[in-house]
Biopython code that builds the backbone (N, CA, C, O; Angstrom):
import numpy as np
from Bio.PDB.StructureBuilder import StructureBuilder

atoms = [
    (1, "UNK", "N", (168.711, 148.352, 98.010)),
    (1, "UNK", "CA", (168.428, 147.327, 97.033)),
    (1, "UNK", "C", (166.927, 147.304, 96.744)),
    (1, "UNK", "O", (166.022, 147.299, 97.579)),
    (2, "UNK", "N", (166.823, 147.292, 95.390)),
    (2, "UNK", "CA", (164.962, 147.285, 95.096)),
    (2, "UNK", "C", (164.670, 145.717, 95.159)),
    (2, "UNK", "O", (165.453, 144.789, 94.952)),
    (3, "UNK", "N", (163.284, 145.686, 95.514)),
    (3, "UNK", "CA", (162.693, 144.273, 96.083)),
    (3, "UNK", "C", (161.062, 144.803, 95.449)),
    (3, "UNK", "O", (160.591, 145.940, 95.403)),
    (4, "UNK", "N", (160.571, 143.706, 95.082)),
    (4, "UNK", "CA", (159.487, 143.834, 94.475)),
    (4, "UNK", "C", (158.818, 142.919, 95.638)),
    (4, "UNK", "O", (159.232, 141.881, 96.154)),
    (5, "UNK", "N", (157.442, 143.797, 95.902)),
    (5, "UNK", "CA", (156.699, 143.268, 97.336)),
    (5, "UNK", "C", (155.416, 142.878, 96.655)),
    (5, "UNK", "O", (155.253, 143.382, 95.544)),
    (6, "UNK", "N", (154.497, 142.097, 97.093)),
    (6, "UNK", "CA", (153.450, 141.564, 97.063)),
    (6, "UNK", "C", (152.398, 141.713, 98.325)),
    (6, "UNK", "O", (152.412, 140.923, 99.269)),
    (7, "UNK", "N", (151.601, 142.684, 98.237)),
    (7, "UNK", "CA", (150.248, 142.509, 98.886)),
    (7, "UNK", "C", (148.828, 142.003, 98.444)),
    (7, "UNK", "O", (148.213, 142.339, 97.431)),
    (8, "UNK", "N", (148.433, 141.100, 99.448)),
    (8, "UNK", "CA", (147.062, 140.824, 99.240)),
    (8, "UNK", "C", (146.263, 141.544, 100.318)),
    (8, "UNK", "O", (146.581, 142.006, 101.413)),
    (9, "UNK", "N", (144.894, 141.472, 99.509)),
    (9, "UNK", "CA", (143.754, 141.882, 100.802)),
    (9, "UNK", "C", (143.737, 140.974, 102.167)),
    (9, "UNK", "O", (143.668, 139.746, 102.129)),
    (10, "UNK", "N", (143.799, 141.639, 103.224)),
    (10, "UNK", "CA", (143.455, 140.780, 104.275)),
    (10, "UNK", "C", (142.135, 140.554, 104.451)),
    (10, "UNK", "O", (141.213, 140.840, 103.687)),
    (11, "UNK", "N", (142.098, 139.985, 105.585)),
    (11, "UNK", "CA", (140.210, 139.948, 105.888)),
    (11, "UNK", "C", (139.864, 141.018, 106.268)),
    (11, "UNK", "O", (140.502, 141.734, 107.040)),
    (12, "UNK", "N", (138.191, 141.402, 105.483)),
    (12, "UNK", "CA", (137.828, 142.316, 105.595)),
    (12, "UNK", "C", (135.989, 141.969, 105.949)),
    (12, "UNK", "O", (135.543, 140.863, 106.255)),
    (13, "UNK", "N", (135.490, 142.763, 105.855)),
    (13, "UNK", "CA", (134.038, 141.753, 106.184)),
    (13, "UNK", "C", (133.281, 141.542, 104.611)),
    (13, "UNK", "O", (132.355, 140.741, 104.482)),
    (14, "UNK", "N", (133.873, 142.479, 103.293)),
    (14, "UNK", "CA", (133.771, 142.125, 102.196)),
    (14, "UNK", "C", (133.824, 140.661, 101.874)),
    (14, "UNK", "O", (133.034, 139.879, 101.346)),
    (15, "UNK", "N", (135.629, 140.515, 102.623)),
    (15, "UNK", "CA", (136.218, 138.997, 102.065)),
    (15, "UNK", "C", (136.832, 138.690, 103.459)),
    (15, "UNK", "O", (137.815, 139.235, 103.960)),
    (16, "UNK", "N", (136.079, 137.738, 103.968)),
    (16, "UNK", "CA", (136.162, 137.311, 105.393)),
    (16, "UNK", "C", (137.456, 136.648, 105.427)),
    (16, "UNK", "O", (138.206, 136.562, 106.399)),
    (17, "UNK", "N", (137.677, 136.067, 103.945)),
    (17, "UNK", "CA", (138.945, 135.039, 104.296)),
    (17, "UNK", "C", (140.150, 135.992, 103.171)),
    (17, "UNK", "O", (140.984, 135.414, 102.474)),
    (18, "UNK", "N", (140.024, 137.111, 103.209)),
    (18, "UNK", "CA", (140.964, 138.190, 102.445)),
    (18, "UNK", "C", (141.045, 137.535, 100.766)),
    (18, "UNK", "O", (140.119, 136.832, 100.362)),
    (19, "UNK", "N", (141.688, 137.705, 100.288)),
    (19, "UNK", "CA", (141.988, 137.816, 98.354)),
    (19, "UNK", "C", (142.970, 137.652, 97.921)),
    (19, "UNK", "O", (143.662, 138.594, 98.308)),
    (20, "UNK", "N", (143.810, 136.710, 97.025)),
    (20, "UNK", "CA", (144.516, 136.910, 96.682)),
    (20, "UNK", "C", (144.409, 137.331, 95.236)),
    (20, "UNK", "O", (145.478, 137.360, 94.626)),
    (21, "UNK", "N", (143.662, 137.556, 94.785)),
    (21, "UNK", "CA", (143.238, 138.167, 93.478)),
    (21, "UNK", "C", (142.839, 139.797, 93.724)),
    (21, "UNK", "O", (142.303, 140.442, 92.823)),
    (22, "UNK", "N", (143.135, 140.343, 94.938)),
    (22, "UNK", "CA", (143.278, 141.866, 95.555)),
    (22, "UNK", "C", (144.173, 142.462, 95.932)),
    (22, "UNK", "O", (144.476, 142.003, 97.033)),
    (23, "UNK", "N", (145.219, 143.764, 95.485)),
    (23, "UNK", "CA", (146.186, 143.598, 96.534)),
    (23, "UNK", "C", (147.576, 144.392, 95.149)),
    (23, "UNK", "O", (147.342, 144.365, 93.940)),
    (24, "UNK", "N", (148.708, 144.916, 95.668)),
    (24, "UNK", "CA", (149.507, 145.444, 95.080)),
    (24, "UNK", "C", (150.923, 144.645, 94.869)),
    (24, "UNK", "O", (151.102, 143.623, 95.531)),
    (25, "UNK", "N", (151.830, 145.049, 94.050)),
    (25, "UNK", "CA", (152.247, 144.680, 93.832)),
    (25, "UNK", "C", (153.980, 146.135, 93.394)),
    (25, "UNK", "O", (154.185, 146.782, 92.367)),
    (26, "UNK", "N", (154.644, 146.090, 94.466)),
    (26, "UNK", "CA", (155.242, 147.161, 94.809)),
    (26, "UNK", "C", (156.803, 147.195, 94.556)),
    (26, "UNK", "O", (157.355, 146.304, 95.201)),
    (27, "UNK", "N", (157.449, 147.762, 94.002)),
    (27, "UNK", "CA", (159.006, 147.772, 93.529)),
    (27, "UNK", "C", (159.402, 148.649, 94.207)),
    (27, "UNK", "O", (158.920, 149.732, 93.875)),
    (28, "UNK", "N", (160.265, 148.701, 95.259)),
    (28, "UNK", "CA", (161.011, 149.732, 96.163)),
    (28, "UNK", "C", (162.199, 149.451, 96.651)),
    (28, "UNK", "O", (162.773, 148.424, 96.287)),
    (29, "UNK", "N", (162.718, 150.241, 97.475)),
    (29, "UNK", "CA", (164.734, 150.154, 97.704)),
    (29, "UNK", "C", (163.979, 150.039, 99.350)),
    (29, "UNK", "O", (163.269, 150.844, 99.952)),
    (30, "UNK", "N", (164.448, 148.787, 99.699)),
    (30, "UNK", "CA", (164.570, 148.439, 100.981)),
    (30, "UNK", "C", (166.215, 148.738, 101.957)),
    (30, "UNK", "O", (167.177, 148.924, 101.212)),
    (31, "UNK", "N", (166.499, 148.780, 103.365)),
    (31, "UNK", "CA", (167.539, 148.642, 103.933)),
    (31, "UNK", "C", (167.306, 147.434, 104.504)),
    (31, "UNK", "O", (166.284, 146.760, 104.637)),
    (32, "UNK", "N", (168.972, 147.211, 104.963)),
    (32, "UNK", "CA", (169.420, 145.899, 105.824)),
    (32, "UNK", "C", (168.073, 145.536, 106.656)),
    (32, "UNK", "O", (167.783, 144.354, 106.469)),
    (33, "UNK", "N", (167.243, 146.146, 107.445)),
    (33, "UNK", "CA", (166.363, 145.849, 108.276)),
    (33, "UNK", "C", (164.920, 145.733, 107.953)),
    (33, "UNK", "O", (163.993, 145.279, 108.624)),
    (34, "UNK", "N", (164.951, 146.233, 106.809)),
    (34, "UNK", "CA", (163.661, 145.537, 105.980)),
    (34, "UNK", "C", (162.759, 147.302, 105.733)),
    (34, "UNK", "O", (161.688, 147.205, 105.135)),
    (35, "UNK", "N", (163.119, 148.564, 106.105)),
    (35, "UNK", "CA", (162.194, 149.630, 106.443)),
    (35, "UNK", "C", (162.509, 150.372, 104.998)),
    (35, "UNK", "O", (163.690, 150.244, 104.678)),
    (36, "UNK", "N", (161.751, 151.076, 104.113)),
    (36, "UNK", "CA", (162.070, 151.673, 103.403)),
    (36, "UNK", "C", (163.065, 152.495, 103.022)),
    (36, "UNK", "O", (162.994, 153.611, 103.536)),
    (37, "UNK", "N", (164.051, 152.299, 102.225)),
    (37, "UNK", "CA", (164.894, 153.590, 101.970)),
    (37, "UNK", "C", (164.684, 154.942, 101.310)),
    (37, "UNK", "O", (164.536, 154.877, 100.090)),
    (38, "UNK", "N", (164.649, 155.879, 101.729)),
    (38, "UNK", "CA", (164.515, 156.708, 101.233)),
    (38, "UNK", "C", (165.606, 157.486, 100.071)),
    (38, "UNK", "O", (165.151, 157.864, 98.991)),
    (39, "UNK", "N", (167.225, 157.692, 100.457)),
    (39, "UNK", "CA", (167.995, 157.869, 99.891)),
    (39, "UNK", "C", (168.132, 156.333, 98.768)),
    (39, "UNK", "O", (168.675, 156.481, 97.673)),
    (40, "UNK", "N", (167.688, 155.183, 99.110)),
    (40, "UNK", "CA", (167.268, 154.417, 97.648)),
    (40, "UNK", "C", (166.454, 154.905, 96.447)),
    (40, "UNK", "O", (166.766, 155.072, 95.268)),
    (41, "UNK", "N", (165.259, 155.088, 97.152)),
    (41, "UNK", "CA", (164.321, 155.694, 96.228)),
    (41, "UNK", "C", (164.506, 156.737, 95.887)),
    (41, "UNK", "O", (163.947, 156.914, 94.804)),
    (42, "UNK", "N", (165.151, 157.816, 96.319)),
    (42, "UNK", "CA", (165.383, 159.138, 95.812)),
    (42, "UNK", "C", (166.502, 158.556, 94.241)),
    (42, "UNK", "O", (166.611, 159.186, 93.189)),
    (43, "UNK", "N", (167.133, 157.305, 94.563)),
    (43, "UNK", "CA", (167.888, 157.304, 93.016)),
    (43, "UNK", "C", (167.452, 156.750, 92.739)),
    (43, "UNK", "O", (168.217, 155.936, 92.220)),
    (44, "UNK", "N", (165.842, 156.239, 92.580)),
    (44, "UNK", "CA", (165.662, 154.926, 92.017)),
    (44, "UNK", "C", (164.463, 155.488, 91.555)),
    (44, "UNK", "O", (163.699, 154.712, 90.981)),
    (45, "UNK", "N", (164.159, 156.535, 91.660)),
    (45, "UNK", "CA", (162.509, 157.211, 91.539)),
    (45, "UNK", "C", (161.555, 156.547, 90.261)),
    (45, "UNK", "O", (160.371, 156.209, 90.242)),
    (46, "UNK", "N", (162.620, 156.522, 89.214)),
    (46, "UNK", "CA", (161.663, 155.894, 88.004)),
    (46, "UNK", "C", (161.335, 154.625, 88.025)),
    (46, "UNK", "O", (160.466, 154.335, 87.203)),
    (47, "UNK", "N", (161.905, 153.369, 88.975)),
    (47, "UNK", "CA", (161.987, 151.986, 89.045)),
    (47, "UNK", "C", (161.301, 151.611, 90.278)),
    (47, "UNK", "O", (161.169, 150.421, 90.565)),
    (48, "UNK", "N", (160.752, 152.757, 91.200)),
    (48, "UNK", "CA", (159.898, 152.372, 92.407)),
    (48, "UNK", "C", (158.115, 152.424, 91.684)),
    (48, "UNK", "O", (157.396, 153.422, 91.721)),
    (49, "UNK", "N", (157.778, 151.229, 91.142)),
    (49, "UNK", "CA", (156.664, 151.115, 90.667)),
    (49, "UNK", "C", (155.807, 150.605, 91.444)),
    (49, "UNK", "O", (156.172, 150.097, 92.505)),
    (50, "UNK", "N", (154.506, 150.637, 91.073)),
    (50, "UNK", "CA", (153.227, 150.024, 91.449)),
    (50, "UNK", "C", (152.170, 149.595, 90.798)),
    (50, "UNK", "O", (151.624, 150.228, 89.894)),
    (51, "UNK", "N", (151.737, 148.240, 91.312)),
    (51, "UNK", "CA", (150.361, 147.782, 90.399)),
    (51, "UNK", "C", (149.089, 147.536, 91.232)),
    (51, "UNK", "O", (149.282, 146.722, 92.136)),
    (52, "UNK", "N", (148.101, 147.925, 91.176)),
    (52, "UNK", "CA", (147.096, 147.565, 92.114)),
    (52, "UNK", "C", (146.395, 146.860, 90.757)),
    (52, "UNK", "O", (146.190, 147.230, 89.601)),
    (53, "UNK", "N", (146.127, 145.573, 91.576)),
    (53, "UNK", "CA", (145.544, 144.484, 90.935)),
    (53, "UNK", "C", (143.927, 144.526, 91.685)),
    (53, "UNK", "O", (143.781, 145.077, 92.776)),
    (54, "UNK", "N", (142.994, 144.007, 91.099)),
    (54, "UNK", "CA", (141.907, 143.341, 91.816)),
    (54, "UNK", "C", (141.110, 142.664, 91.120)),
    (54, "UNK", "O", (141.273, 142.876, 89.918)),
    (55, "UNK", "N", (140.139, 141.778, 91.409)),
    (55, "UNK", "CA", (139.354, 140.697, 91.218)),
    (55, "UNK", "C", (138.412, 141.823, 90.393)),
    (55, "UNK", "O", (137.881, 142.775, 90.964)),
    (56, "UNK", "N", (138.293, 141.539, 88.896)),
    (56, "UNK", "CA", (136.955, 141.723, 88.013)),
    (56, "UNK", "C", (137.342, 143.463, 87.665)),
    (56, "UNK", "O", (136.420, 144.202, 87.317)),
    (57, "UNK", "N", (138.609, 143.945, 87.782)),
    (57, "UNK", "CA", (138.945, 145.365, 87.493)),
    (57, "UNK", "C", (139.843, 145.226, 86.723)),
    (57, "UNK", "O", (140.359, 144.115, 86.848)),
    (58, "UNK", "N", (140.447, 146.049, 85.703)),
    (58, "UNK", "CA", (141.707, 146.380, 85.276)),
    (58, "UNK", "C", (142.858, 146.917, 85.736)),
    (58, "UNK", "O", (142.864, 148.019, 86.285)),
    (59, "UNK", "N", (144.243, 145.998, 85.509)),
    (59, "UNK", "CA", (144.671, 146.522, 86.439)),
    (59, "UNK", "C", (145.075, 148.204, 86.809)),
    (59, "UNK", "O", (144.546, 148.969, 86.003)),
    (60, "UNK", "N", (145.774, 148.785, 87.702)),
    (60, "UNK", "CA", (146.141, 150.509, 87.185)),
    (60, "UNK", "C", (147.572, 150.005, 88.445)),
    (60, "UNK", "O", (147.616, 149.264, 89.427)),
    (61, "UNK", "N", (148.695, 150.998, 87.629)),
    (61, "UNK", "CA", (150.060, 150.961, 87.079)),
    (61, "UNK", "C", (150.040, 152.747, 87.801)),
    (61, "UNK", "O", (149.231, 153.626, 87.506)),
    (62, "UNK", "N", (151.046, 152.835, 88.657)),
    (62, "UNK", "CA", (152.197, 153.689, 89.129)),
    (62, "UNK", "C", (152.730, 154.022, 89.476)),
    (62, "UNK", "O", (153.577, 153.312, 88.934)),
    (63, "UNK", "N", (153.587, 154.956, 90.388)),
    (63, "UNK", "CA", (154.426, 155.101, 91.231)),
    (63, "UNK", "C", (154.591, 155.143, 92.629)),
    (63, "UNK", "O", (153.548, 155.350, 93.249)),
    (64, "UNK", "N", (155.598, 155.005, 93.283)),
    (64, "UNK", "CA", (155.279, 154.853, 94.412)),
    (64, "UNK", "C", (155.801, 156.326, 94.930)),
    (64, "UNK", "O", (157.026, 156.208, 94.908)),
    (65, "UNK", "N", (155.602, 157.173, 95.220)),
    (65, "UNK", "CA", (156.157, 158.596, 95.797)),
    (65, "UNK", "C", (156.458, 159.157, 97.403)),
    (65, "UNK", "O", (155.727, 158.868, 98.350)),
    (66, "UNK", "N", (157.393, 159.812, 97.479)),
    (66, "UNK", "CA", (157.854, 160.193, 98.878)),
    (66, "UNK", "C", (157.563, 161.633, 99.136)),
    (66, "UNK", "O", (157.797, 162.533, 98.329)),
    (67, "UNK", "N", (157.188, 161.742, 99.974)),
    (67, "UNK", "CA", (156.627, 163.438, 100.721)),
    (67, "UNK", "C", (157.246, 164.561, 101.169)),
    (67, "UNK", "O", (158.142, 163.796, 101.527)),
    (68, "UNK", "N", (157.497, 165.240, 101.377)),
    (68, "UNK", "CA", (158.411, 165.869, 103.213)),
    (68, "UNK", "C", (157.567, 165.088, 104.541)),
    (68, "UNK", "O", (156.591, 164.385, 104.278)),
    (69, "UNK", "N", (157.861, 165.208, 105.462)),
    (69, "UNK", "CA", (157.558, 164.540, 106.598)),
    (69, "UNK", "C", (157.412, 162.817, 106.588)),
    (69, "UNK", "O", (156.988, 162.103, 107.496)),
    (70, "UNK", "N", (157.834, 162.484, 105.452)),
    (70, "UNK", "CA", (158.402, 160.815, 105.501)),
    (70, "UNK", "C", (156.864, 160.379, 104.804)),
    (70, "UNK", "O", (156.757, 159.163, 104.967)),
    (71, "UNK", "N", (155.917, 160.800, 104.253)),
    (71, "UNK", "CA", (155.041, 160.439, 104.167)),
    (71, "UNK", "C", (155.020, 159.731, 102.847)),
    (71, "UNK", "O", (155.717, 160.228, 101.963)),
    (72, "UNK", "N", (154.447, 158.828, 102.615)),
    (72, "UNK", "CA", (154.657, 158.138, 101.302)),
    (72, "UNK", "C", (153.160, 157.579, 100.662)),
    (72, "UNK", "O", (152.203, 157.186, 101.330)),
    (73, "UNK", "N", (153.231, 157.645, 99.490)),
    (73, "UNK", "CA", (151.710, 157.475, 98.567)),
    (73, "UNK", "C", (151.760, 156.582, 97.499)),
    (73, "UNK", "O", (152.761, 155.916, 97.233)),
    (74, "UNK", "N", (150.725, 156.544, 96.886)),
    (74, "UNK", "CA", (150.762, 156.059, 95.449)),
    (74, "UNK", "C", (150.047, 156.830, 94.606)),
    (74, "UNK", "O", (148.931, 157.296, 94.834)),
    (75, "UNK", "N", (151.069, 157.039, 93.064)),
    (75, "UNK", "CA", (150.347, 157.971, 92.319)),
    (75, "UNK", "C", (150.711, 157.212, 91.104)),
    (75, "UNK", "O", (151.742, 156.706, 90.662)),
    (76, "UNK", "N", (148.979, 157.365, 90.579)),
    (76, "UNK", "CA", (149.059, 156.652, 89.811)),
    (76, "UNK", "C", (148.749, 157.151, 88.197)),
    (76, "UNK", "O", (148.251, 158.277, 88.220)),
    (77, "UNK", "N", (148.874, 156.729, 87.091)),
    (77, "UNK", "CA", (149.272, 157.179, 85.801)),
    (77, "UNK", "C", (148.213, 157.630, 85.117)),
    (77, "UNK", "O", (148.259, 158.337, 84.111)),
    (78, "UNK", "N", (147.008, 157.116, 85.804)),
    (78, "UNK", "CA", (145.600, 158.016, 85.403)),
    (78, "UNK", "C", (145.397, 158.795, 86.164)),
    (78, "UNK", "O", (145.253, 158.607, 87.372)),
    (79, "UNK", "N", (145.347, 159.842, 85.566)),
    (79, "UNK", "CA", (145.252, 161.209, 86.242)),
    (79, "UNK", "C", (143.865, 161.774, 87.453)),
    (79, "UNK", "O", (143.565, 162.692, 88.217)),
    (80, "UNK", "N", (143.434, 160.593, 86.974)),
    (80, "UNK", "CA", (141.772, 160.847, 87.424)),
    (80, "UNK", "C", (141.501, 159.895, 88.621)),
    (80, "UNK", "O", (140.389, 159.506, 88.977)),
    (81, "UNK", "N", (142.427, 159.651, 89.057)),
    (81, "UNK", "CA", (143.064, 159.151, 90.214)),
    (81, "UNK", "C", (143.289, 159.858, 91.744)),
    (81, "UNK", "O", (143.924, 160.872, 91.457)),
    (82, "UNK", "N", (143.220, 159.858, 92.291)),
    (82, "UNK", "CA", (143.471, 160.666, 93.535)),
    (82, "UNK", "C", (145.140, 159.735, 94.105)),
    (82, "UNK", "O", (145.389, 158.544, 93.917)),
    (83, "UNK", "N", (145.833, 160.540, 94.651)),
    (83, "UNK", "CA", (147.068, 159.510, 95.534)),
    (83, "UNK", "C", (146.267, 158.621, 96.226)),
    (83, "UNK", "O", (145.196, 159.054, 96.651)),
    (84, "UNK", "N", (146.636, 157.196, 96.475)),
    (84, "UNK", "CA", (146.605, 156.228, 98.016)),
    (84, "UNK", "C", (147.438, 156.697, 99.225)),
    (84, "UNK", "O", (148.658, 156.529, 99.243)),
    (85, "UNK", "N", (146.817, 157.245, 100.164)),
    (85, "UNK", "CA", (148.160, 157.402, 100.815)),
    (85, "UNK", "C", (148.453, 156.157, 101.855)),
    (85, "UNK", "O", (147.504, 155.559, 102.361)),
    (86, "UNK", "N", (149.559, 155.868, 102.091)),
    (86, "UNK", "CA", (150.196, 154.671, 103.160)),
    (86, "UNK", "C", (150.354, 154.812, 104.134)),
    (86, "UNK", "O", (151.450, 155.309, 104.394)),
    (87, "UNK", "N", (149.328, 154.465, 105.458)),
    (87, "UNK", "CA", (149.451, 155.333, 106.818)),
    (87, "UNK", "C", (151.405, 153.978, 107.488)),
    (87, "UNK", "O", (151.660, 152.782, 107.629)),
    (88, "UNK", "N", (151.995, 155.076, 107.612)),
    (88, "UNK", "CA", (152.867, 155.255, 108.705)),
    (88, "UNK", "C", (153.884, 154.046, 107.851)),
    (88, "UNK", "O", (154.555, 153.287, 108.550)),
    (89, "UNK", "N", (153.958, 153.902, 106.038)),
    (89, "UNK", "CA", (154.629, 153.446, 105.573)),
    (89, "UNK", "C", (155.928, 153.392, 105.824)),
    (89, "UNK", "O", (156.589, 152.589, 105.164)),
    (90, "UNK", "N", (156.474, 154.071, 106.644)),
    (90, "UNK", "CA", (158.000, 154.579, 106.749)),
    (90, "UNK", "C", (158.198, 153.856, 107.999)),
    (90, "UNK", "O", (159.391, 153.558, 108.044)),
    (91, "UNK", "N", (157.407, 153.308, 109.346)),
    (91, "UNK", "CA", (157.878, 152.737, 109.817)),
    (91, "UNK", "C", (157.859, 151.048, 109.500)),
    (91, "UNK", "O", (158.275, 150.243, 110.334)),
    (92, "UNK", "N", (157.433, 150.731, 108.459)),
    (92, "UNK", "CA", (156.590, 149.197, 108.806)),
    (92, "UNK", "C", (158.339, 148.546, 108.173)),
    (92, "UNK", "O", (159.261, 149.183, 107.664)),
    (93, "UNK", "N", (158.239, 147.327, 108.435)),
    (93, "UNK", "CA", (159.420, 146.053, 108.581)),
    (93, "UNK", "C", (158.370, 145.723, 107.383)),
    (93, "UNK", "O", (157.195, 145.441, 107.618)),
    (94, "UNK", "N", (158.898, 145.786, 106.121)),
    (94, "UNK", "CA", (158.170, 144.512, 105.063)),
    (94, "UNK", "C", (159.057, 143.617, 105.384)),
    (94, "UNK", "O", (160.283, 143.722, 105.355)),
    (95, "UNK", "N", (158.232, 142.489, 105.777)),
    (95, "UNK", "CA", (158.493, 141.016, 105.942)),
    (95, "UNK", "C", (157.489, 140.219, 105.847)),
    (95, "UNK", "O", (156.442, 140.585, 106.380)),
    (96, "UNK", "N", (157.532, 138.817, 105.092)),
    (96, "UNK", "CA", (156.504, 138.080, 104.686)),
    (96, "UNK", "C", (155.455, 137.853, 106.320)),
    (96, "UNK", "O", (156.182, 137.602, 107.281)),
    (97, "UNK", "N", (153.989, 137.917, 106.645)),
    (97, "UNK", "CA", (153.529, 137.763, 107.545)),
    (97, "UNK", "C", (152.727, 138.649, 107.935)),
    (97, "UNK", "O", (151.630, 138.374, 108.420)),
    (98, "UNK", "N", (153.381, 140.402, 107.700)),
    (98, "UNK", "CA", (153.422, 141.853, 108.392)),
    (98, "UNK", "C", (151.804, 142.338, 107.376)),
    (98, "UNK", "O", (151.164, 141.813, 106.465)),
    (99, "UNK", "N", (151.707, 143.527, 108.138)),
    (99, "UNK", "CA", (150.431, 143.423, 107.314)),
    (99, "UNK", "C", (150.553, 145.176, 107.363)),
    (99, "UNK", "O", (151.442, 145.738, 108.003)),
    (100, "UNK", "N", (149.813, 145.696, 106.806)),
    (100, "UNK", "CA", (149.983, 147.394, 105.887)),
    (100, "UNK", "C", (148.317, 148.075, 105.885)),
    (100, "UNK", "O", (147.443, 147.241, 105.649)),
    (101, "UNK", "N", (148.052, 148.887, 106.023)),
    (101, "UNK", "CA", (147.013, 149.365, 105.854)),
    (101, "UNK", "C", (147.173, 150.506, 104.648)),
    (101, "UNK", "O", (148.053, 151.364, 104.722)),
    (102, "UNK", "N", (146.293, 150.438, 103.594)),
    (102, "UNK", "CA", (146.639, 151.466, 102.362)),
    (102, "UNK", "C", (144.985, 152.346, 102.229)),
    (102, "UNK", "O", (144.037, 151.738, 102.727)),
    (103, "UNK", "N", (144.749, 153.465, 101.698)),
    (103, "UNK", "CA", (143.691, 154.000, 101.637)),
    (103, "UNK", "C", (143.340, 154.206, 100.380)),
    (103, "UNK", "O", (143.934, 154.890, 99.545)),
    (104, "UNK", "N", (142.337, 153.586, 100.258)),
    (104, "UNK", "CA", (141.703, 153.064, 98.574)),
    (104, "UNK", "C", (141.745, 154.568, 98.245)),
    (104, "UNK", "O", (142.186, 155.487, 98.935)),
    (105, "UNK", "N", (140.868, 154.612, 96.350)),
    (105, "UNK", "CA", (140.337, 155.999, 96.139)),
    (105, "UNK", "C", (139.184, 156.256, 96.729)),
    (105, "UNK", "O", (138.887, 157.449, 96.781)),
    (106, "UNK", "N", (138.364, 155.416, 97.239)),
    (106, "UNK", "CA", (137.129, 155.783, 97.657)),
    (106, "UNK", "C", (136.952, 156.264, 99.664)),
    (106, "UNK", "O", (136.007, 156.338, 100.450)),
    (107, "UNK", "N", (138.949, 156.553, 99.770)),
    (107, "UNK", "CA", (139.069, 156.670, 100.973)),
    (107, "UNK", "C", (138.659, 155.534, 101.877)),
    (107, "UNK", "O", (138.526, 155.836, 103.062)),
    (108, "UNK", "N", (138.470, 154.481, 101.587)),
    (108, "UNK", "CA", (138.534, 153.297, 102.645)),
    (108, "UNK", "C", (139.728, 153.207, 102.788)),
    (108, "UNK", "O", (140.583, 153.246, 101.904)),
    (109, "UNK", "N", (139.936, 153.019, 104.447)),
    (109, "UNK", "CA", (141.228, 152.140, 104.702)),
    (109, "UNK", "C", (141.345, 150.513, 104.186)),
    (109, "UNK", "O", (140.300, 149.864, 104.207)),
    (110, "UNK", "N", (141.887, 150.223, 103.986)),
    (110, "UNK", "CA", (142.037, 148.797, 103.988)),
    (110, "UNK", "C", (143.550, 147.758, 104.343)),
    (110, "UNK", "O", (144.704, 148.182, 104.269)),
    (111, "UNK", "N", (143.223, 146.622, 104.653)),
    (111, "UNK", "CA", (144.224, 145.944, 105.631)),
    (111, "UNK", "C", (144.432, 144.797, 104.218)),
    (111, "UNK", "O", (143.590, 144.198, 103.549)),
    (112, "UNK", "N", (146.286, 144.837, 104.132)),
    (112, "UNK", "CA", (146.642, 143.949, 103.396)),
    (112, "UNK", "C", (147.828, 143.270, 104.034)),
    (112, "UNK", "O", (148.506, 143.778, 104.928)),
    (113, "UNK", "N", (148.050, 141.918, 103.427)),
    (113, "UNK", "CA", (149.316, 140.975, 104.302)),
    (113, "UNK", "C", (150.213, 141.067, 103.190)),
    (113, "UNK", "O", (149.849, 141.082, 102.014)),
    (114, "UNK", "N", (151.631, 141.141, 103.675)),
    (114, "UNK", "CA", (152.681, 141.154, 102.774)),
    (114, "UNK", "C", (152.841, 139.551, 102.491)),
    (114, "UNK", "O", (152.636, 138.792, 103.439)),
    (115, "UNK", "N", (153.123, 139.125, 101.488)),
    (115, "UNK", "CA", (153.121, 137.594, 100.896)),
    (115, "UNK", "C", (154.312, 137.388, 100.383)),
    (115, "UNK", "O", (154.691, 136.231, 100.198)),
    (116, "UNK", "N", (154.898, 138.182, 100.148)),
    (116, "UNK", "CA", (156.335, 138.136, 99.642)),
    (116, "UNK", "C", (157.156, 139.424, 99.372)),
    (116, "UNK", "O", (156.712, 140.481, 98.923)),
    (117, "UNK", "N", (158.178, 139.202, 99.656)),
    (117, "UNK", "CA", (159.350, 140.394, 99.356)),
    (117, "UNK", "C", (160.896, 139.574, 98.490)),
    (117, "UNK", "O", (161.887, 139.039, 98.988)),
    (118, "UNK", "N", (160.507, 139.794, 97.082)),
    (118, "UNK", "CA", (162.062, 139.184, 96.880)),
    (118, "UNK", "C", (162.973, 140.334, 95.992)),
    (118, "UNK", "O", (164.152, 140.109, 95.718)),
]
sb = StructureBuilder()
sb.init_structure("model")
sb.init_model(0)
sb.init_chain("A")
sb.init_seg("    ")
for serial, (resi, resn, name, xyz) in enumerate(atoms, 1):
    if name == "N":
        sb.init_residue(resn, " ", resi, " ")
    sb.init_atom(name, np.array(xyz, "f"), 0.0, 1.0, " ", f" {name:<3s}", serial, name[0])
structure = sb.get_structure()
């Protein structure tokens, strides 16, 4: 079943008290236990979207993509883009609370809290 997820920035020493004006905004096929599906997304490939939002940027719009070795990214519709990749996306439980680490383009890691999954 696809579920559209919501991340914000967590605290970072940028934004001590994290952002909610930072942060993605993710359409994917979840299972019963909350972990990514893969055989979802393999039929759902055109409807697993992405938005990275942030404070004083425009937003940028695209996909969410799957690897060999379970590895999963974001690729996005400007070409001039590099992938985000999602460290160890395949194991995490999205559940409101849980928190994700994603790797900007400028290769920062960064720490975001899931805020919602509906």
């Amino acid at each position: 079943m696809l579920k559209k997820i919501r991340l914000e920035l967590a605290r970072t020493q940028q934004f001590p008290q994290g952002s909610p004006d930072c942060g993605y905004e993710i359409v994917a096929p979840l299972d019963g236990k909350g972990h990514l599906d893969t055989a979802g997304w393999k039929a759902n490939k055109d409807k697993c979207t992405v938005r990275r939002f942030w404070r004083n940027e425009d937003d940028q719009t695209g996909r969410l993509v799957h690897h060999k070795g379970n590895h999963w990214a974001i690729e996005y519709e400007n070409d001039a883009l590099d992938e985000e990749p999602i460290f160890r996306f395949d194991r995490h439980i999205f559940t409101e609370g849980e928190y994700i680490s994603i790797t900007e383009h400028d290769e920062t890691e960064m720490p975001f809290k899931i805020v919602s999954v509906k």
